[in-house]
N, CA, C, O and CB atoms as a CASP TS submission, in Angstrom:
PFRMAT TS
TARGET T0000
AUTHOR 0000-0000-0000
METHOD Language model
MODEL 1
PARENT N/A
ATOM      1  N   UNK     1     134.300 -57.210 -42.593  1.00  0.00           N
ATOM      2  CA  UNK     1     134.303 -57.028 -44.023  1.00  0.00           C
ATOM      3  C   UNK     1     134.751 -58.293 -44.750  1.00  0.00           C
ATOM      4  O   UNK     1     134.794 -58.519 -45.959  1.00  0.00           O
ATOM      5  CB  UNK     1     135.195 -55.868 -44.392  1.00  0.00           C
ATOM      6  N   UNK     2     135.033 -58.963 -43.841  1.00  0.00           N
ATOM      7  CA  UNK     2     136.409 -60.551 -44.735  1.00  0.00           C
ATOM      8  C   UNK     2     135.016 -61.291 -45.020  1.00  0.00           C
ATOM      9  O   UNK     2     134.641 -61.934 -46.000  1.00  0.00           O
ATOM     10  CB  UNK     2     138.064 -62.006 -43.206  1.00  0.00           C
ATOM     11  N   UNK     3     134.426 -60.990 -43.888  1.00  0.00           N
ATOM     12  CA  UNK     3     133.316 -62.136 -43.584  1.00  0.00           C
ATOM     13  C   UNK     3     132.103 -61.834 -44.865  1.00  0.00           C
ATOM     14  O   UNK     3     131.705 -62.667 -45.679  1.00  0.00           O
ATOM     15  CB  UNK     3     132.539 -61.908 -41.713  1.00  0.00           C
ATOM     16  N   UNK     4     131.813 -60.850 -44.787  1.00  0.00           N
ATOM     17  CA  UNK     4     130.730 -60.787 -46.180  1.00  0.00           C
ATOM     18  C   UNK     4     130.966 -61.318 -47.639  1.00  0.00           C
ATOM     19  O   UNK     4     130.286 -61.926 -48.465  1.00  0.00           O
ATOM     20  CB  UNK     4     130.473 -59.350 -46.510  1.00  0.00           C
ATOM     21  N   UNK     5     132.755 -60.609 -47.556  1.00  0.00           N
ATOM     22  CA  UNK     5     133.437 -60.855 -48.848  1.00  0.00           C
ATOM     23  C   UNK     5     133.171 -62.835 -49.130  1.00  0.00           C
ATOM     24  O   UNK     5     132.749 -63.449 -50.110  1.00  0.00           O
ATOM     25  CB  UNK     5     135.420 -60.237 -48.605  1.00  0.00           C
ATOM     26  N   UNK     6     133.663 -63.316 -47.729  1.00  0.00           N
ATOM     27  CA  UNK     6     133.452 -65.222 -48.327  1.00  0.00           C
ATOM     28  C   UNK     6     132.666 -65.462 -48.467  1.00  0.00           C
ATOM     29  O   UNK     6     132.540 -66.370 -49.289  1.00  0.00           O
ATOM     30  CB  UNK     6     133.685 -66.432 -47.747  1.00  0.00           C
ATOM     31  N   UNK     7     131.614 -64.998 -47.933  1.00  0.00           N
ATOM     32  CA  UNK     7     129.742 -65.296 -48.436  1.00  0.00           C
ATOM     33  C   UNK     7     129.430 -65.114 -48.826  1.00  0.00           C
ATOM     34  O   UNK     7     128.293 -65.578 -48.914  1.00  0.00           O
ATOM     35  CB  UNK     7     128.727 -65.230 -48.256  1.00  0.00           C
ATOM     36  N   UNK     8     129.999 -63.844 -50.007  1.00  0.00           N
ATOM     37  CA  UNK     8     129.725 -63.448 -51.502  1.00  0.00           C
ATOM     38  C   UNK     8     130.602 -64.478 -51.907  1.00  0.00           C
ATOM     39  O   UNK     8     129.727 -65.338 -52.018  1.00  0.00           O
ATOM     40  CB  UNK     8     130.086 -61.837 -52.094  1.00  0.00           C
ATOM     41  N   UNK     9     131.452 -64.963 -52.160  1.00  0.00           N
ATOM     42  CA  UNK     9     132.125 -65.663 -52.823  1.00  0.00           C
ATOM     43  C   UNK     9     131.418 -66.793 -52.762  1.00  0.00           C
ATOM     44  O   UNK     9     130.759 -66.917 -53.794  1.00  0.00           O
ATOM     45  CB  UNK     9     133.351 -65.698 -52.500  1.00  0.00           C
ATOM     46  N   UNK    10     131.149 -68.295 -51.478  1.00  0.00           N
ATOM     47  CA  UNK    10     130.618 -68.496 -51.038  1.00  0.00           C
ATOM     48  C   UNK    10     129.072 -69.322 -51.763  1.00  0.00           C
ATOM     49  O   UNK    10     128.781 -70.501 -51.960  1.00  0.00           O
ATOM     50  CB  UNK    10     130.857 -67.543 -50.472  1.00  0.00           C
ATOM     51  N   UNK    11     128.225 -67.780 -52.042  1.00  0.00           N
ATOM     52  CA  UNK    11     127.102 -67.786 -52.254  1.00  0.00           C
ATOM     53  C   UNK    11     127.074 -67.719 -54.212  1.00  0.00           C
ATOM     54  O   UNK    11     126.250 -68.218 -54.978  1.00  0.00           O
ATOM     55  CB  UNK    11     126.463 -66.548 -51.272  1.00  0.00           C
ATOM     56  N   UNK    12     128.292 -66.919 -54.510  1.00  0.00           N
ATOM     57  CA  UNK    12     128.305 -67.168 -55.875  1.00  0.00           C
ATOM     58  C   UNK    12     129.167 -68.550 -56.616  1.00  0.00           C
ATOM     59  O   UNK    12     129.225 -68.660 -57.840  1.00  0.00           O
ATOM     60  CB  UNK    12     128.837 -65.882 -56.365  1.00  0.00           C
ATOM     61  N   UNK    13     129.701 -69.387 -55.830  1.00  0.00           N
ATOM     62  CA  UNK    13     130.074 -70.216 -56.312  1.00  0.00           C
ATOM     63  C   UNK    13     128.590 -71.776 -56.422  1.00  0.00           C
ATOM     64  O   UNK    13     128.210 -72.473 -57.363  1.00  0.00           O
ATOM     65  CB  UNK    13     131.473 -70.284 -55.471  1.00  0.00           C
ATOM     66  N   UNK    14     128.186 -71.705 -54.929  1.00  0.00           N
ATOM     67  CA  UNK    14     127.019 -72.812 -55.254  1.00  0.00           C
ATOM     68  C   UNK    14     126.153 -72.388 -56.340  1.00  0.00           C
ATOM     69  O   UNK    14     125.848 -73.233 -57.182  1.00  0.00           O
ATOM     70  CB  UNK    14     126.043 -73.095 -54.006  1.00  0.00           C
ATOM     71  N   UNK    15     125.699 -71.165 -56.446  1.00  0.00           N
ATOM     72  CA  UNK    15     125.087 -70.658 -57.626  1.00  0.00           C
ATOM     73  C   UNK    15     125.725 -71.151 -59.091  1.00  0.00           C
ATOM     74  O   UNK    15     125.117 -71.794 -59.946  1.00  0.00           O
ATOM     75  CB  UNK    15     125.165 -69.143 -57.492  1.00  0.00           C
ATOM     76  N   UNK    16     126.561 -70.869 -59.131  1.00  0.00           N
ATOM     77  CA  UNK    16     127.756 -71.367 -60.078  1.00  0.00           C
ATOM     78  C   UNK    16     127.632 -72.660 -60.375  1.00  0.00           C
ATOM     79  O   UNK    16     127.298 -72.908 -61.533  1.00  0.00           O
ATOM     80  CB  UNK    16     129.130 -71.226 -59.520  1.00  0.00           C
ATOM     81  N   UNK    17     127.869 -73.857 -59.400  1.00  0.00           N
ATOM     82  CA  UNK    17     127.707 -74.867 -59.414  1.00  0.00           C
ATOM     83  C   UNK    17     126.103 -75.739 -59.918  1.00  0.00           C
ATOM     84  O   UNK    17     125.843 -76.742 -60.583  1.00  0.00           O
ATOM     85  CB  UNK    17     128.193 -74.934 -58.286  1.00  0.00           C
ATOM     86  N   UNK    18     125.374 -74.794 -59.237  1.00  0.00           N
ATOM     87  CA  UNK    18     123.904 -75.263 -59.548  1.00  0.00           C
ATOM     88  C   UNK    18     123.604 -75.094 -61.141  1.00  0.00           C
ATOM     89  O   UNK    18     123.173 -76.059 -61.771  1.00  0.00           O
ATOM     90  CB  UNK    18     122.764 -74.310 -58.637  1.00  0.00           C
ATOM     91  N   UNK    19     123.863 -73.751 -61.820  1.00  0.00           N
ATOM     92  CA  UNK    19     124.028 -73.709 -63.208  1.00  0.00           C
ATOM     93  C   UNK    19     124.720 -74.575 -63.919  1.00  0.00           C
ATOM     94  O   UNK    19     124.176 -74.991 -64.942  1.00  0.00           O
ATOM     95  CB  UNK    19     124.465 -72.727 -63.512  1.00  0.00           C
ATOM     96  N   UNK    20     125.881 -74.998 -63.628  1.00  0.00           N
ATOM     97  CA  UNK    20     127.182 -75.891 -64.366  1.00  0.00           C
ATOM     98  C   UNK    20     126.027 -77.335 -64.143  1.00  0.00           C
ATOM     99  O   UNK    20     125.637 -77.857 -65.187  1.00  0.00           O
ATOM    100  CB  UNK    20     129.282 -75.944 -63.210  1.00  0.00           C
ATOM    101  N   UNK    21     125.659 -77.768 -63.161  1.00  0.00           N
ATOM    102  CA  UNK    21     125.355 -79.178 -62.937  1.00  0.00           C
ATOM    103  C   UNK    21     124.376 -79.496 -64.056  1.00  0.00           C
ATOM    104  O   UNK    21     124.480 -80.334 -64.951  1.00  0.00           O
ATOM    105  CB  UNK    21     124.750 -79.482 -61.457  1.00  0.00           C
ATOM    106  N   UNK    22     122.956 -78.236 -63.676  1.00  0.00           N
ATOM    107  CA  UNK    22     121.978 -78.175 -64.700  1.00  0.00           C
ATOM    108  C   UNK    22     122.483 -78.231 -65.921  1.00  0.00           C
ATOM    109  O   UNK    22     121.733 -78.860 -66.667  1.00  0.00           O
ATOM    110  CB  UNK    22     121.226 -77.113 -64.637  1.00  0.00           C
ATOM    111  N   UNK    23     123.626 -77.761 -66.541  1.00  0.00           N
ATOM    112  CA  UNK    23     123.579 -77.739 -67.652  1.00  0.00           C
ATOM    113  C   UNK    23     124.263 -79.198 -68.387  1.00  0.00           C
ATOM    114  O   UNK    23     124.057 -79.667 -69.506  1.00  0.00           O
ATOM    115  CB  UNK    23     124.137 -76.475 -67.916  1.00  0.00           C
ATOM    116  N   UNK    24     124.961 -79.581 -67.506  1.00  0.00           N
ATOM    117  CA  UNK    24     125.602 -81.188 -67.641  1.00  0.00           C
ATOM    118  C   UNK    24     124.711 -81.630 -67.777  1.00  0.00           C
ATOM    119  O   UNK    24     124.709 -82.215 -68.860  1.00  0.00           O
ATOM    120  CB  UNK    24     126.355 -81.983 -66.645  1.00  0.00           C
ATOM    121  N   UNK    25     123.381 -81.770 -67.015  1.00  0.00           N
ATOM    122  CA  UNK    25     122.400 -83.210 -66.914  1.00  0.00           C
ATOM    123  C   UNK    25     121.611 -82.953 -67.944  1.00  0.00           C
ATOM    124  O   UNK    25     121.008 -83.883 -68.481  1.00  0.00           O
ATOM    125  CB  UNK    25     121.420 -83.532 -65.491  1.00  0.00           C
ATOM    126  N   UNK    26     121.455 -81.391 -68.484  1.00  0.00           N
ATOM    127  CA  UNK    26     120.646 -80.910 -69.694  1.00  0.00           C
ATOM    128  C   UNK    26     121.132 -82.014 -71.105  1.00  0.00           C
ATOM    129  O   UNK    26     120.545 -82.736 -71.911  1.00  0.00           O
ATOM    130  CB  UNK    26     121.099 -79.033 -70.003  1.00  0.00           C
ATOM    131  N   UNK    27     122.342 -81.674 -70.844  1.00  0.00           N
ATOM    132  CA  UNK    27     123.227 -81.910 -72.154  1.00  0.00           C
ATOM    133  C   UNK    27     123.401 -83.237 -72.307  1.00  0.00           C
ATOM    134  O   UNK    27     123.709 -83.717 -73.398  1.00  0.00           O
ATOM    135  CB  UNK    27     124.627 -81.272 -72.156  1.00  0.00           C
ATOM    136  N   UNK    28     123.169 -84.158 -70.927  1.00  0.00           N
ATOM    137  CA  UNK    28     123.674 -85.641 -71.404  1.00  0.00           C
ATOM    138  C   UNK    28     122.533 -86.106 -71.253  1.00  0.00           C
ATOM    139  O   UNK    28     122.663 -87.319 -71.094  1.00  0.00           O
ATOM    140  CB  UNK    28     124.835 -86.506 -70.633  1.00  0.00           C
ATOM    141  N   UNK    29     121.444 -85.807 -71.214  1.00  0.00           N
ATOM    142  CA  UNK    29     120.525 -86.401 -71.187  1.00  0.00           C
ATOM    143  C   UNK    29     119.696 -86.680 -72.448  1.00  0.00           C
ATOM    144  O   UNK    29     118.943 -87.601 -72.763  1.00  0.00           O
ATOM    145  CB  UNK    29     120.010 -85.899 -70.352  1.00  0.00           C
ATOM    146  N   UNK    30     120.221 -85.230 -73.236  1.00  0.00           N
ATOM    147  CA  UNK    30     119.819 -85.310 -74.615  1.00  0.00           C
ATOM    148  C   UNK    30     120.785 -86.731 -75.238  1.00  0.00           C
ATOM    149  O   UNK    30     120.321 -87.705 -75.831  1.00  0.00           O
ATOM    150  CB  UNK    30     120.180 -83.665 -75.439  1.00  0.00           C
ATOM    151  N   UNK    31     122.414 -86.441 -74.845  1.00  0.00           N
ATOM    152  CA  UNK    31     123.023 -87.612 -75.967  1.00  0.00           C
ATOM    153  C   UNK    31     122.843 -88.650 -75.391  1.00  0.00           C
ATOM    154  O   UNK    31     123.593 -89.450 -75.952  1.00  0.00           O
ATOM    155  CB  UNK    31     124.539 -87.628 -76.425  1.00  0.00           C
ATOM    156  N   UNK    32     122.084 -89.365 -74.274  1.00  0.00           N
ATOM    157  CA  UNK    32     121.992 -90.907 -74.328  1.00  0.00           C
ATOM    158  C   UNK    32     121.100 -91.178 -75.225  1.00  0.00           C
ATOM    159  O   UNK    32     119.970 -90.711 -75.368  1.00  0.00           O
ATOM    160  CB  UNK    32     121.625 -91.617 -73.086  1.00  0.00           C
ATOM    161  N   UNK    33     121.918 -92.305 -76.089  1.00  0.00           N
ATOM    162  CA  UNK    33     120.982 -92.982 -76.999  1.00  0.00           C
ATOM    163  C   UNK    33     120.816 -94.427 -77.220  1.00  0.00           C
ATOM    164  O   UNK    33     121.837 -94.788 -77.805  1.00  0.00           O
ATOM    165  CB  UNK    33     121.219 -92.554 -78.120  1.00  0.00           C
ATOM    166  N   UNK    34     120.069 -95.388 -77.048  1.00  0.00           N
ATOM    167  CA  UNK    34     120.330 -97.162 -77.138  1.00  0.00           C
ATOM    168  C   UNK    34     121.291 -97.669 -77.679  1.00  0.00           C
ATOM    169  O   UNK    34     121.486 -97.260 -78.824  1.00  0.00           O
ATOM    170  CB  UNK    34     119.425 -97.927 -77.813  1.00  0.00           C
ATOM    171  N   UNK    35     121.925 -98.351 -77.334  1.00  0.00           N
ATOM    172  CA  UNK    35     122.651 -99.199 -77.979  1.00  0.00           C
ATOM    173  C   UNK    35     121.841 -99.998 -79.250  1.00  0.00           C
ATOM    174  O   UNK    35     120.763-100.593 -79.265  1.00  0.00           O
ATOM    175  CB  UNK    35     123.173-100.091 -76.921  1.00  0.00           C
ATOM    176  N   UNK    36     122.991 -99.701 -80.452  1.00  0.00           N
ATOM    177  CA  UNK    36     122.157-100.644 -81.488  1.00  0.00           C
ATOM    178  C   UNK    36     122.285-102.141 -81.057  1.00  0.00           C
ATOM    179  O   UNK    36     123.203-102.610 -80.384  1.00  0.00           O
ATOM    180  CB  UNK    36     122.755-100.503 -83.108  1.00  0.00           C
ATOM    181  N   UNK    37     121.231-102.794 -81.551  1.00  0.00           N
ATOM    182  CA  UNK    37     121.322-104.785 -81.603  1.00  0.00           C
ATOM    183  C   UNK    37     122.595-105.148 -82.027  1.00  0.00           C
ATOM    184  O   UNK    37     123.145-104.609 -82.988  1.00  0.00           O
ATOM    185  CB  UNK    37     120.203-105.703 -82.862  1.00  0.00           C
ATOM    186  N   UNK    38     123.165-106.163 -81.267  1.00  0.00           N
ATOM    187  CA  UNK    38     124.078-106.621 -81.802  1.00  0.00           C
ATOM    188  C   UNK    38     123.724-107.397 -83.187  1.00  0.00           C
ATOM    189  O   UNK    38     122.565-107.808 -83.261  1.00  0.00           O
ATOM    190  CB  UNK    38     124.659-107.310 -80.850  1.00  0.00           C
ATOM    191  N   UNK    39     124.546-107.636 -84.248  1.00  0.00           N
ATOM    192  CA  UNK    39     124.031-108.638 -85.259  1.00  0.00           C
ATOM    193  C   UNK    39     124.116-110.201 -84.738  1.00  0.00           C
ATOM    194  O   UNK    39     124.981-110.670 -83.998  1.00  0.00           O
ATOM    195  CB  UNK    39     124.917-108.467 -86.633  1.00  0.00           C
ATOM    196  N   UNK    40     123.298-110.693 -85.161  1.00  0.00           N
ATOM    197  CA  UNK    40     122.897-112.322 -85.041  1.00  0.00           C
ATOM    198  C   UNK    40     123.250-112.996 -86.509  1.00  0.00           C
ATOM    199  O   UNK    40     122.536-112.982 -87.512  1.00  0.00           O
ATOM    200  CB  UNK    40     121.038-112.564 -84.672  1.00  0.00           C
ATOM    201  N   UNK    41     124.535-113.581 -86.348  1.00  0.00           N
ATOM    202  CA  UNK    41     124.605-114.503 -87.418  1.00  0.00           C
ATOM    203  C   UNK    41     126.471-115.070 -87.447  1.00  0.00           C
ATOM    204  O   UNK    41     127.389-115.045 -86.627  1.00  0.00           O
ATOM    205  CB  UNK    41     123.974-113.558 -88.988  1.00  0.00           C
ATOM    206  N   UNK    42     126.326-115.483 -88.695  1.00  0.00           N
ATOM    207  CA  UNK    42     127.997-116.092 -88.535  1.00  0.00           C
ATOM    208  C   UNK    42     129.086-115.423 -88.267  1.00  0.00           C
ATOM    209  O   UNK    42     129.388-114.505 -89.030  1.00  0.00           O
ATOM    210  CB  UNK    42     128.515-116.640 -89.627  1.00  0.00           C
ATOM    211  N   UNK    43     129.841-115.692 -87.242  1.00  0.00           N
ATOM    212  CA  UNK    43     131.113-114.552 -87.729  1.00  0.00           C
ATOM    213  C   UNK    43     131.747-114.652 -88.371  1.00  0.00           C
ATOM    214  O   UNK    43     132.461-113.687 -88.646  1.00  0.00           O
ATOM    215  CB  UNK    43     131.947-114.145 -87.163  1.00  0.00           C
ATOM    216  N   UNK    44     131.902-115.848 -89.013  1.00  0.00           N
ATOM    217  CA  UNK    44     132.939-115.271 -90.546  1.00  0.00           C
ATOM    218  C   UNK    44     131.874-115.791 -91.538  1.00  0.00           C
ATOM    219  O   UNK    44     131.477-116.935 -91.317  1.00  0.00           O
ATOM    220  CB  UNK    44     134.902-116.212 -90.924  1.00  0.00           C
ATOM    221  N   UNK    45     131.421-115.227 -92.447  1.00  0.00           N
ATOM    222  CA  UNK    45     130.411-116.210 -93.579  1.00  0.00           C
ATOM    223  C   UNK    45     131.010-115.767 -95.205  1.00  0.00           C
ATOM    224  O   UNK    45     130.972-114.742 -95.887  1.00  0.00           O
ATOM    225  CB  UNK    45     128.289-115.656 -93.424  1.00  0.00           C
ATOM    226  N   UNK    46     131.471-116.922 -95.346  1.00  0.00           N
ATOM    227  CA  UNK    46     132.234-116.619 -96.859  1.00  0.00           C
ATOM    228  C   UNK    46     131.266-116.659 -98.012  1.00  0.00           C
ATOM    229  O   UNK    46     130.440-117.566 -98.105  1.00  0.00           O
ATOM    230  CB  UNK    46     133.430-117.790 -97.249  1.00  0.00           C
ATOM    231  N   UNK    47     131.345-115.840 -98.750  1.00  0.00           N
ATOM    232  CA  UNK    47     130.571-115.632 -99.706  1.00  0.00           C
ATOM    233  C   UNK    47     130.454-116.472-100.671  1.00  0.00           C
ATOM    234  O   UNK    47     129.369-116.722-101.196  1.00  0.00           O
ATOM    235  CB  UNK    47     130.779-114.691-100.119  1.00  0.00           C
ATOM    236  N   UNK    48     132.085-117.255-101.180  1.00  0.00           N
ATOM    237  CA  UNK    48     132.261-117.918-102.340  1.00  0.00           C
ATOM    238  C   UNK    48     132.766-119.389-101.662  1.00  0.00           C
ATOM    239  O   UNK    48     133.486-119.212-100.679  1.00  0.00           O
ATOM    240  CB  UNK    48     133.345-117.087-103.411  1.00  0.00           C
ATOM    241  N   UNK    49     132.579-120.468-101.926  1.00  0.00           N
ATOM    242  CA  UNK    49     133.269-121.632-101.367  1.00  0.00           C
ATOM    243  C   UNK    49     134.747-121.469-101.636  1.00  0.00           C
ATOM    244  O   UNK    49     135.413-120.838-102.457  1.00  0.00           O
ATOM    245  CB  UNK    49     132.734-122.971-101.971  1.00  0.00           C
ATOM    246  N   UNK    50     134.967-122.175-100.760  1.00  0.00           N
ATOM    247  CA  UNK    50     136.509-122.945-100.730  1.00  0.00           C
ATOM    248  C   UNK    50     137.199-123.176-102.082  1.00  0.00           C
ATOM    249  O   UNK    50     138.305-122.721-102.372  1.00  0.00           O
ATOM    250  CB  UNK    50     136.402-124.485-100.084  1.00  0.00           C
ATOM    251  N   UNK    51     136.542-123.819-102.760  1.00  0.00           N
ATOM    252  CA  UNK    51     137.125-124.873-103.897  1.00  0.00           C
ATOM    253  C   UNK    51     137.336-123.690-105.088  1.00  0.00           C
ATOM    254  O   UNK    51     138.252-123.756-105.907  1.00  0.00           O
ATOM    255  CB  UNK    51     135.827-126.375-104.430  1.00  0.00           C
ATOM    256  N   UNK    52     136.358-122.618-105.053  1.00  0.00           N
ATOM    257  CA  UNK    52     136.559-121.444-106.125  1.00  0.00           C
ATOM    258  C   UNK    52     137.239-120.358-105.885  1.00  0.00           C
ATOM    259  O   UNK    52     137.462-119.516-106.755  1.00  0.00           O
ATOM    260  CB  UNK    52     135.462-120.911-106.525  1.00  0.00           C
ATOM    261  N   UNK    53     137.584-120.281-104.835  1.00  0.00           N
ATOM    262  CA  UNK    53     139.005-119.683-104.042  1.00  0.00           C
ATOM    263  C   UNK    53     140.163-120.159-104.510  1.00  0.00           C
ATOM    264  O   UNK    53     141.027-119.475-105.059  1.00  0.00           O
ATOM    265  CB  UNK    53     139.129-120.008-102.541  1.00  0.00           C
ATOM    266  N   UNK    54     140.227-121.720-104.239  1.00  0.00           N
ATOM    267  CA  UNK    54     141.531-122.309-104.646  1.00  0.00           C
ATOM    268  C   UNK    54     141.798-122.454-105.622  1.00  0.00           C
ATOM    269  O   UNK    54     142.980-122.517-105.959  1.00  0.00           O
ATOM    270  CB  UNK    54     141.828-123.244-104.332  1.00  0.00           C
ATOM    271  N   UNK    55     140.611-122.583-106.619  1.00  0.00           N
ATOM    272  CA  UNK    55     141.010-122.922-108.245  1.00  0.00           C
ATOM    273  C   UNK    55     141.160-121.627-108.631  1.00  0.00           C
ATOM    274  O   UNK    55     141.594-121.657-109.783  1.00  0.00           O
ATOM    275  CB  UNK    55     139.853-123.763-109.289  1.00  0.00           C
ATOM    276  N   UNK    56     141.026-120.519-108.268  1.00  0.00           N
ATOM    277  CA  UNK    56     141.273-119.060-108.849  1.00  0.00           C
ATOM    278  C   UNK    56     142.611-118.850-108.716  1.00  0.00           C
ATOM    279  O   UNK    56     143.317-118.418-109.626  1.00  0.00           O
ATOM    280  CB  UNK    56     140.504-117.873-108.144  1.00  0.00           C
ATOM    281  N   UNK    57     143.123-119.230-107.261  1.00  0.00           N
ATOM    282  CA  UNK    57     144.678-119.107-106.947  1.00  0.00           C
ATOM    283  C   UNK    57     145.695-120.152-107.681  1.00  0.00           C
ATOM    284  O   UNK    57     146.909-119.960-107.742  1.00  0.00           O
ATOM    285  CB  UNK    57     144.873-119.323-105.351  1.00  0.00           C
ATOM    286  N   UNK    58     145.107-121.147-108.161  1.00  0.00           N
ATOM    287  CA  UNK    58     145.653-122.190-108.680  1.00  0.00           C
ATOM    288  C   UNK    58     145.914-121.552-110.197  1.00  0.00           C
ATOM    289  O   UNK    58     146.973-121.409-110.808  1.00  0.00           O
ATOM    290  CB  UNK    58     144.708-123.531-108.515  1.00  0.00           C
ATOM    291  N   UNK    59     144.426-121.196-110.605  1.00  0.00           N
ATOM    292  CA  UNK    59     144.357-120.539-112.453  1.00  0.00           C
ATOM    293  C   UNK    59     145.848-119.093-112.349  1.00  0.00           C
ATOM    294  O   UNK    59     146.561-118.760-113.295  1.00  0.00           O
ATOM    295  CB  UNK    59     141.914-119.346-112.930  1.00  0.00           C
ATOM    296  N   UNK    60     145.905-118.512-110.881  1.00  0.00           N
ATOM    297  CA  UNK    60     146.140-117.360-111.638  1.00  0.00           C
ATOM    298  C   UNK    60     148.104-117.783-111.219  1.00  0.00           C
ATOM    299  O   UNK    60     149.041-117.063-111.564  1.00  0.00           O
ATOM    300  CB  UNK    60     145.117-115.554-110.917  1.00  0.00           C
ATOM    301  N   UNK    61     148.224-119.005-110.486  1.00  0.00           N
ATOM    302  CA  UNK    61     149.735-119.009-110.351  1.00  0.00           C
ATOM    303  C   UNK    61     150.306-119.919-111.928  1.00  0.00           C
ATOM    304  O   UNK    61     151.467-119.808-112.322  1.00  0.00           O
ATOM    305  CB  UNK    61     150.209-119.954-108.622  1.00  0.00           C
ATOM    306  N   UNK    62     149.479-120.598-112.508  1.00  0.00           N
ATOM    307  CA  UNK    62     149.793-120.841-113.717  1.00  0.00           C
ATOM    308  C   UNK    62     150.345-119.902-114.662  1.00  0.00           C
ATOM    309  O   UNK    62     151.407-119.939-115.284  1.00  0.00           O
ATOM    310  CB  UNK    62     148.877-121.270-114.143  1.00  0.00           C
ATOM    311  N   UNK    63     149.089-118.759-114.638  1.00  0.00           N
ATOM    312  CA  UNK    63     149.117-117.503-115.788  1.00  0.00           C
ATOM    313  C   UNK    63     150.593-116.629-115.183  1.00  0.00           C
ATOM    314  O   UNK    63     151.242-115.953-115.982  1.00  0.00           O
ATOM    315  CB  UNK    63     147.306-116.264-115.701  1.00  0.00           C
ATOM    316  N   UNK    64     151.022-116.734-113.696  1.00  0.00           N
ATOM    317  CA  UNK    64     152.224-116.549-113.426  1.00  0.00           C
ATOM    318  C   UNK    64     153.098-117.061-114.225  1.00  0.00           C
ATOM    319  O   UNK    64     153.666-116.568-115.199  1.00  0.00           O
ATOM    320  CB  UNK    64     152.442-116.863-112.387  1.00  0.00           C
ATOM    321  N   UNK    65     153.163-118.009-113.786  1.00  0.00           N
ATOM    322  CA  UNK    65     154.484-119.157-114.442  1.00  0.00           C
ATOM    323  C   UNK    65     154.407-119.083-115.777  1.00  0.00           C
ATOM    324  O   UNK    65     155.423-118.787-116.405  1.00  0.00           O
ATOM    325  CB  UNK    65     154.355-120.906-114.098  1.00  0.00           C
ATOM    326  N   UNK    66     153.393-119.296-116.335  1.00  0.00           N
ATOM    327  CA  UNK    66     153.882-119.008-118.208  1.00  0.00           C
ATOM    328  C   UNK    66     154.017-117.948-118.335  1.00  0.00           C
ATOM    329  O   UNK    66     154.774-117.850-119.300  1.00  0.00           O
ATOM    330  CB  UNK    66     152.950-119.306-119.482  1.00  0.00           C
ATOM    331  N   UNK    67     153.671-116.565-117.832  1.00  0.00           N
ATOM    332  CA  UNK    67     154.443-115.788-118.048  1.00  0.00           C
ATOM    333  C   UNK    67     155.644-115.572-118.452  1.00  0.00           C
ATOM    334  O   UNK    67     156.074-114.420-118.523  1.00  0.00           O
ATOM    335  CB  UNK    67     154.387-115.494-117.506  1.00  0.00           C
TER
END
């Protein structure tokens, strides 16, 4: 009687397993998706030069000080 009982067990676990697997490979097969392109270009690219940066910080530590 032991013996039927583990081969029901046994027999319902690979079953078990065969469902669980299928449903993993179901499921990730849908979410692989490409990698987007990396971007191609500068890594830092400033929008405004240098010099209108500094004269802004320059204009606005004045409008400080006379304050």
């Amino acid at each position: 009687m032991a013996s039927s009982s583990s081969s029901y067990a046994l027999v319902l676990a690979t079953i078990m397993a065969v469902f669980s697997a299928a449903a993993v490979l179901s499921v990730s097969a849908q979410d692989i998706t490409p990698a987007p392109a990396p971007s191609i270009g500068d890594g830092y690219s400033l929008s405004m030069s240098g010099a209108v940066i500094c004269s802004s910080l320059f204009v606005s530590m004045l409008a400080l000080l006379k304050h």
